[in-house]
C-alpha positions as CSV (number, residue, x, y, z in Angstrom):
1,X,-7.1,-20.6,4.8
2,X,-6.0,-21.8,1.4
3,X,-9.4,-20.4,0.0
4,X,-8.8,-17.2,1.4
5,X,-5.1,-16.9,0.6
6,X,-6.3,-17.6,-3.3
7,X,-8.8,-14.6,-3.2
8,X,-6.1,-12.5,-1.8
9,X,-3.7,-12.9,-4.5
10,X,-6.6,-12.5,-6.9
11,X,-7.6,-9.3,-5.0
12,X,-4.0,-7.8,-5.4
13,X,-3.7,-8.6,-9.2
14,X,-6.4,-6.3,-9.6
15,X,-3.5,-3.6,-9.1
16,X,-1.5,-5.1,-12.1
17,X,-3.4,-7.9,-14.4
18,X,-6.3,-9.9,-15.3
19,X,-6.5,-13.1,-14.3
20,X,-9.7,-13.7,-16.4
21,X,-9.0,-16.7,-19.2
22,X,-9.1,-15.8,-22.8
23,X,-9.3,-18.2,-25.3
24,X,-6.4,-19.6,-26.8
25,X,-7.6,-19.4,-29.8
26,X,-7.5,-15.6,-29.9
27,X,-5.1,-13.5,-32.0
28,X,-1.4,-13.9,-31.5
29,X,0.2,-12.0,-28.9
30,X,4.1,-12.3,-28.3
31,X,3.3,-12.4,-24.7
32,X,1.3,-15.6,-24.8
33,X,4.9,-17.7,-26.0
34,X,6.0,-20.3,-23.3
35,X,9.9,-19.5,-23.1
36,X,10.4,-20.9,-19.4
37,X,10.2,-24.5,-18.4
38,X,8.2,-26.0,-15.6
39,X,12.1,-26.8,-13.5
40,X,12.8,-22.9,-14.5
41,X,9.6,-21.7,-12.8
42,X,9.9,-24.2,-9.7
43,X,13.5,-23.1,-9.3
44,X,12.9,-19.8,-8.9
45,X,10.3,-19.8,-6.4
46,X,12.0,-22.0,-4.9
47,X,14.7,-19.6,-4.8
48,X,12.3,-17.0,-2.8
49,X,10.7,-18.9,-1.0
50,X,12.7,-21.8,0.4
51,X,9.9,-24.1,-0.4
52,X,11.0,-27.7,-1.8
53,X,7.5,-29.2,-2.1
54,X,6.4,-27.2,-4.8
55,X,3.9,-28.9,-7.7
56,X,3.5,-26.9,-11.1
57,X,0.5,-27.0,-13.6
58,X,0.2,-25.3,-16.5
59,X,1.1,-23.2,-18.5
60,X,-2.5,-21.4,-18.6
61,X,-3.3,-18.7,-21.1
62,X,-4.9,-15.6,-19.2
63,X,-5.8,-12.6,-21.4
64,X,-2.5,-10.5,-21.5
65,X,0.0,-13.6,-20.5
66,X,0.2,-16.9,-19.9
67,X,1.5,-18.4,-16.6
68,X,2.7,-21.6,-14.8
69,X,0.9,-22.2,-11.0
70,X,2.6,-23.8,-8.6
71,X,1.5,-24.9,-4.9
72,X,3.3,-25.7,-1.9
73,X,2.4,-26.8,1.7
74,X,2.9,-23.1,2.5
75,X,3.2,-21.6,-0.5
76,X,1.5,-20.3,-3.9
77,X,2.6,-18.4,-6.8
78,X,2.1,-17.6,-10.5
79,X,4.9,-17.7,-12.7
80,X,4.7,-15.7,-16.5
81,X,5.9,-18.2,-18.7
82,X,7.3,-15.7,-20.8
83,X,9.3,-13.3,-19.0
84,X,10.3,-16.3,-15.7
85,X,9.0,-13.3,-13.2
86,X,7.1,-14.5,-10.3
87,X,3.7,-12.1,-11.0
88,X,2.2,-13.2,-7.7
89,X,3.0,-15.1,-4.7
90,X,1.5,-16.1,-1.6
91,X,2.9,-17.4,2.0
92,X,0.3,-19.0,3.5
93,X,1.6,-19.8,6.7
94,X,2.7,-16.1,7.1
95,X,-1.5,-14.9,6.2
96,X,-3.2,-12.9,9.0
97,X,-5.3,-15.5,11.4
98,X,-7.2,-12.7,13.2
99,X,-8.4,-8.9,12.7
100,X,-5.8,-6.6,15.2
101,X,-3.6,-4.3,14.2
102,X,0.0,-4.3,16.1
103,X,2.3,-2.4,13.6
104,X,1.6,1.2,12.0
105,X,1.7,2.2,7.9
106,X,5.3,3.1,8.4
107,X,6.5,-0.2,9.5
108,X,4.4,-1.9,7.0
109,X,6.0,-0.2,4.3
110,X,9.5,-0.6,6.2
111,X,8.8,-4.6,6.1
112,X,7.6,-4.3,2.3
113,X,10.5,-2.3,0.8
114,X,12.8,-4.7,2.8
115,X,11.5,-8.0,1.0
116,X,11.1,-6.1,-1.9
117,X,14.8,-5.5,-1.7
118,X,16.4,-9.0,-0.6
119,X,14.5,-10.3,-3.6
120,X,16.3,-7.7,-6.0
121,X,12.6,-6.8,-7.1
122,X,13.4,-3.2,-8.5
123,X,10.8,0.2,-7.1
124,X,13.0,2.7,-9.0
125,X,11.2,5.7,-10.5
126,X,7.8,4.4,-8.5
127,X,5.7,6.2,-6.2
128,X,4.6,4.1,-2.7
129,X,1.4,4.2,-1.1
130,X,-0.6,2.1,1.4
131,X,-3.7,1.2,2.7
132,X,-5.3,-0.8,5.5
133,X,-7.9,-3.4,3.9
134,X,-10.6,-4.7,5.9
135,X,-11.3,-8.2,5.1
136,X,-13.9,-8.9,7.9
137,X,-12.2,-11.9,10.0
138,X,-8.5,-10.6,9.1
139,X,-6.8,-7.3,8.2
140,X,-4.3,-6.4,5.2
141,X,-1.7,-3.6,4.7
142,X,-1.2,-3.6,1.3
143,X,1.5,-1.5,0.1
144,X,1.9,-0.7,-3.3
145,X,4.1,0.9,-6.0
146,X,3.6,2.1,-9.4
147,X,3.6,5.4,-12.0
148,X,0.9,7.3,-12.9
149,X,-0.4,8.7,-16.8
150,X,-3.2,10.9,-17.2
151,X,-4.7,9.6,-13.8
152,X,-4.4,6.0,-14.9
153,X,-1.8,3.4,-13.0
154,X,0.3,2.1,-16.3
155,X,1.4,-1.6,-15.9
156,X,4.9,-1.3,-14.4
157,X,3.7,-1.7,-10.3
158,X,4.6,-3.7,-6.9
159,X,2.7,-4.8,-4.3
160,X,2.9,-6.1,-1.0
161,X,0.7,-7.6,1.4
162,X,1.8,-7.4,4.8
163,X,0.4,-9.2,8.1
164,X,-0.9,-5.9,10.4
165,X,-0.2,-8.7,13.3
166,X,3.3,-9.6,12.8
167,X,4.4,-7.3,10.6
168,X,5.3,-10.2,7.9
169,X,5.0,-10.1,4.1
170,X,2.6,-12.7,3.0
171,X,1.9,-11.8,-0.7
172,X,3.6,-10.0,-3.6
173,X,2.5,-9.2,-6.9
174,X,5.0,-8.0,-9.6
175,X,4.3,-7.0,-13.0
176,X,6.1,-4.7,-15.8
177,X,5.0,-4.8,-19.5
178,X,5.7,-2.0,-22.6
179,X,3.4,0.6,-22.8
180,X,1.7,3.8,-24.6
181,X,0.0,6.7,-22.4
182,X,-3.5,6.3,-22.2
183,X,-6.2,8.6,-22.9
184,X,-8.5,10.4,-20.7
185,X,-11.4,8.1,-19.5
186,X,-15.0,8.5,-21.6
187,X,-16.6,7.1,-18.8
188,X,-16.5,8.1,-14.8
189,X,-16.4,6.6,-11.8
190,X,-19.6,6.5,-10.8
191,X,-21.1,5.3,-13.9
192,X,-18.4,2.5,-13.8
193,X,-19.3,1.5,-10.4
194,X,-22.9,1.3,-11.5
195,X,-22.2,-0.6,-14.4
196,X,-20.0,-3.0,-12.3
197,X,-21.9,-3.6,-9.5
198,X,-25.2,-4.5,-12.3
199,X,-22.2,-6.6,-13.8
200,X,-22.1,-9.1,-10.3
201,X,-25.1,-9.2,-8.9
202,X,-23.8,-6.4,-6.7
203,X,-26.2,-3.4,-6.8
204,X,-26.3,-1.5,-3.2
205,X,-23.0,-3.0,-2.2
206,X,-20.5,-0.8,-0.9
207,X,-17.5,-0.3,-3.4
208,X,-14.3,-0.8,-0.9
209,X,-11.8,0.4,-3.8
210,X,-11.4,1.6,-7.1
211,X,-8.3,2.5,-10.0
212,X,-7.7,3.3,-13.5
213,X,-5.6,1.0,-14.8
214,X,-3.7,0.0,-18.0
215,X,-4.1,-3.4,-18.6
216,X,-4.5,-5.5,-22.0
217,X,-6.5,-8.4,-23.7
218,X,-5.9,-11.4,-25.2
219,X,-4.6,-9.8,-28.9
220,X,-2.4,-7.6,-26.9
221,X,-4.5,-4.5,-27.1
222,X,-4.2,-1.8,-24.6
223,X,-7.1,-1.4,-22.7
224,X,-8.1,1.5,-20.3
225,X,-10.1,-0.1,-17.3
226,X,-11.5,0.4,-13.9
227,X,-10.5,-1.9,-11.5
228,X,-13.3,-1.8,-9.0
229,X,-14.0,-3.9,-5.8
230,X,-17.4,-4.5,-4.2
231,X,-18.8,-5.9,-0.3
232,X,-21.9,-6.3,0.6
233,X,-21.1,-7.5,4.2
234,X,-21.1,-10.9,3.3
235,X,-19.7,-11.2,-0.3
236,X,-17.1,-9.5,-2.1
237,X,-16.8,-9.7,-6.1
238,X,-13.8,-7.8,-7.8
239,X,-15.3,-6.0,-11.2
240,X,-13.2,-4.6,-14.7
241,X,-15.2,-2.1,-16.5
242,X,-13.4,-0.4,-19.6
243,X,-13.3,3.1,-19.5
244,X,-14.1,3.8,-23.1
245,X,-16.4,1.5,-24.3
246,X,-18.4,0.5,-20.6
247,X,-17.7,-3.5,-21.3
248,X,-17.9,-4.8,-17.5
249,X,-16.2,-8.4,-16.8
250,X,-16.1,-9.8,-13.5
251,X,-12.8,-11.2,-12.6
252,X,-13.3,-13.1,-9.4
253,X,-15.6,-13.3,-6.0
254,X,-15.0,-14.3,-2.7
């Protein structure tokens, strides 16, 4: 469960950051400043979650941010060490246990905006959308918000992951972060998804989703990237190629 739980909040970062770890020897980035303390970080998940068994590491440098992990019985989340915002959470006592389906779209967004909302986690000015992930032994509605520039989702989203049993939220991620408007991409889609799949190992594998994104490195250079996600019935890997130069890094498997 845990295991599974961790690839799912990997999974839903793909819609807002990296979690890929740059070295911290690269060049300085305002971002990768610790300005929140371990108690800072436990109290506020502790805060939304209710959770009072919670251990912190960290703080680890990622390639846009650096962050704080902290684990509970039920409970695990990433905290920016910068900013104090919880970038990802997961409940793991409220994560899907089987595949059926027993509320629609509408209610699954009903149940996201609502957490959304009794944690004072701000949507205004984004657009929400939602889709039905099939994870094999369990489904996901994961319900997301964000802007859109030249075609490319600009880091200022939400998402939710909500149990398509009981209609819970299990999983959040939440990121925001200055920005200029990308370009158009040099590089498609399909050449992308070639060069990722080559990238993991992955060639013939179906690719379950894919997005434009805004996202940046370790310097603090904005990057323009496809986020892509691959299955081959038995193995999924999660793939960033960048859509002007074709540099593919794979940012997790599961």
């Amino acid at each position: 469960m845990r295991k599974l739980a961790r690839w799912l909040a990997v999974a839903a970062t793909l819609v807002v950051a990296s979690l890929a770890i740059a070295s911290a020897a690269a060049a300085p980035n305002p971002r990768l400043e610790v300005r929140i303390s371990t108690s800072l970080a436990v109290t506020t998940v502790e805060q939304m979650t209710g959770s009072r068994d919670l251990k912190v590491t960290g703080p680890f440098t990622a390639v846009d941010h650096r962050f704080y992990t902290l684990d509970g019985k039920q409970v695990h989340a990433n905290v920016d060490a910068f900013t104090g915002q919880v970038r990802t959470l997961v409940l793991l006592d409220k994560v899907p246990t089987g595949a059926s389906v027993r509320i629609s779209m509408a209610q699954a967004k009903a149940a996201a905006a609502r957490f959304l909302r009794d944690q004072r986690i701000g949507t205004h000015g984004l657009t929400a959308g939602g889709r039905l992930i099939d994870h094999g032994s369990m489904q996901e509605f994961l319900i997301t918000y964000g802007r859109r520039v030249n075609g490319a989702l600009v880091p200022d989203t939400r998402s939710v992951s909500v149990n398509p049993e009981t209609g819970d939220v299990f999983g959040i991620t939440n990121f925001s972060q200055p920005y200029a408007d990308p370009p158009r991409p040099s590089i498609g889609l399909d050449r992308a998804s070639d060069m990722g799949a080559r990238s993991a190992g992955m060639t013939g594998a179906e690719l379950k989703h894919s997005d434009l994104v805004v996202t940046f490195d370790a310097a603090g250079h904005q990057l323009l990237v496809w986020r892509l996600e691959f299955y081959n019935g038995t193995a999924a890997a999660a793939v960033q190629v960048d859509a002007l130069t074709g540099a593919a890094v794979v940012l997790g498997r599961g």
